[in-house]
C-alpha positions in Angstrom: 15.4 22.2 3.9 14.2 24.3 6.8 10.8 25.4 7.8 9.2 26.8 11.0 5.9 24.9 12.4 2.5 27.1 11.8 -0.4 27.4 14.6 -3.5 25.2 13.3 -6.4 26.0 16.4 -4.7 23.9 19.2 -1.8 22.1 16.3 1.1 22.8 15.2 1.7 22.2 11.8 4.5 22.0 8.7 4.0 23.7 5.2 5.1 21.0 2.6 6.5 22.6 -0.5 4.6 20.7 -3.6 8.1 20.1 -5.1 8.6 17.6 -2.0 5.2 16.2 -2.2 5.3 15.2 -5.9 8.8 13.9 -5.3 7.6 11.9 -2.0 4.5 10.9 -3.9 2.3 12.0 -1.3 -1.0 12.9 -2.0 -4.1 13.4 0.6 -3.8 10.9 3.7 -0.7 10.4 5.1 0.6 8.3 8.4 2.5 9.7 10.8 5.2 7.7 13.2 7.6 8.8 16.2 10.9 8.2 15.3 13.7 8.4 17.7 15.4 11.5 15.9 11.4 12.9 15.1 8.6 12.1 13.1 8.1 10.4 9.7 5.5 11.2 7.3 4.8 8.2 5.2 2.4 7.5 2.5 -0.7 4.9 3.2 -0.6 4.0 -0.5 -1.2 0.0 0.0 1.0 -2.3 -1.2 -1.9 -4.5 -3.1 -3.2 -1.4 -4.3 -4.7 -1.8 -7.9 -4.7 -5.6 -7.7 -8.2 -6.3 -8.3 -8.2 -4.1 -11.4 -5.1 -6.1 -12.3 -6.8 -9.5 -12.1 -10.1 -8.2 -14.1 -7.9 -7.6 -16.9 -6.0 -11.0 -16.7 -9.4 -12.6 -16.2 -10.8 -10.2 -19.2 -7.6 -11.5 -21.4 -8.4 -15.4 -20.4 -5.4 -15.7 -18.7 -6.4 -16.6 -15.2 -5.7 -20.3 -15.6 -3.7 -22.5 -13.5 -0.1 -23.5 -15.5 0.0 -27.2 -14.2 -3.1 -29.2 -13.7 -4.3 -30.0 -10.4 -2.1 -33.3 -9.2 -3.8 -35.3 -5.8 -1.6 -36.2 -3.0 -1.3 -38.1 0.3 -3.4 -35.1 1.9 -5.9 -34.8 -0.2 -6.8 -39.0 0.1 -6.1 -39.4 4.3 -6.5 -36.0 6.1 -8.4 -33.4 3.9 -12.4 -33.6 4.6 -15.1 -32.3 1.7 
């Protein structure tokens, strides 16, 4: 797909079909990077996005408990201090 940059003040900018967007899964904030053919428009989604609403509802359910008991070792007795 083709497009021409718009003026923005001093900027230069690109109009973004929302097709594209939804497909990209962008939504406000966005990174941009240099590339060696241009520039790449990425999302800043993070990857442990959601994870503390994850762990509320395994809590919530009970099951954040450890599968194996706790078992000591050679580290715990000679190097580790309390």
């Amino acid at each position: 797909m083709k497009t021409k940059l718009v003026r923005i003040g001093n900027s230069r900018g690109v109009r973004i079909p929302k097709p594209l967007l939804e497909q990209a899964g962008l939504e406000e904030d966005v990174e941009l990077q240099v590339v060696r053919t241009g520039i790449m428009i990425r999302g800043t989604a993070s990857p442990r996005a959601g994870w503390a609403q994850a762990a509320e509802k395994i809590r919530a359910r009970g099951e954040d408990v450890l599968l194996d008991e706790p078992v000591a070792t050679d580290f715990d007795d000679s190097e580790w201090k309390w």
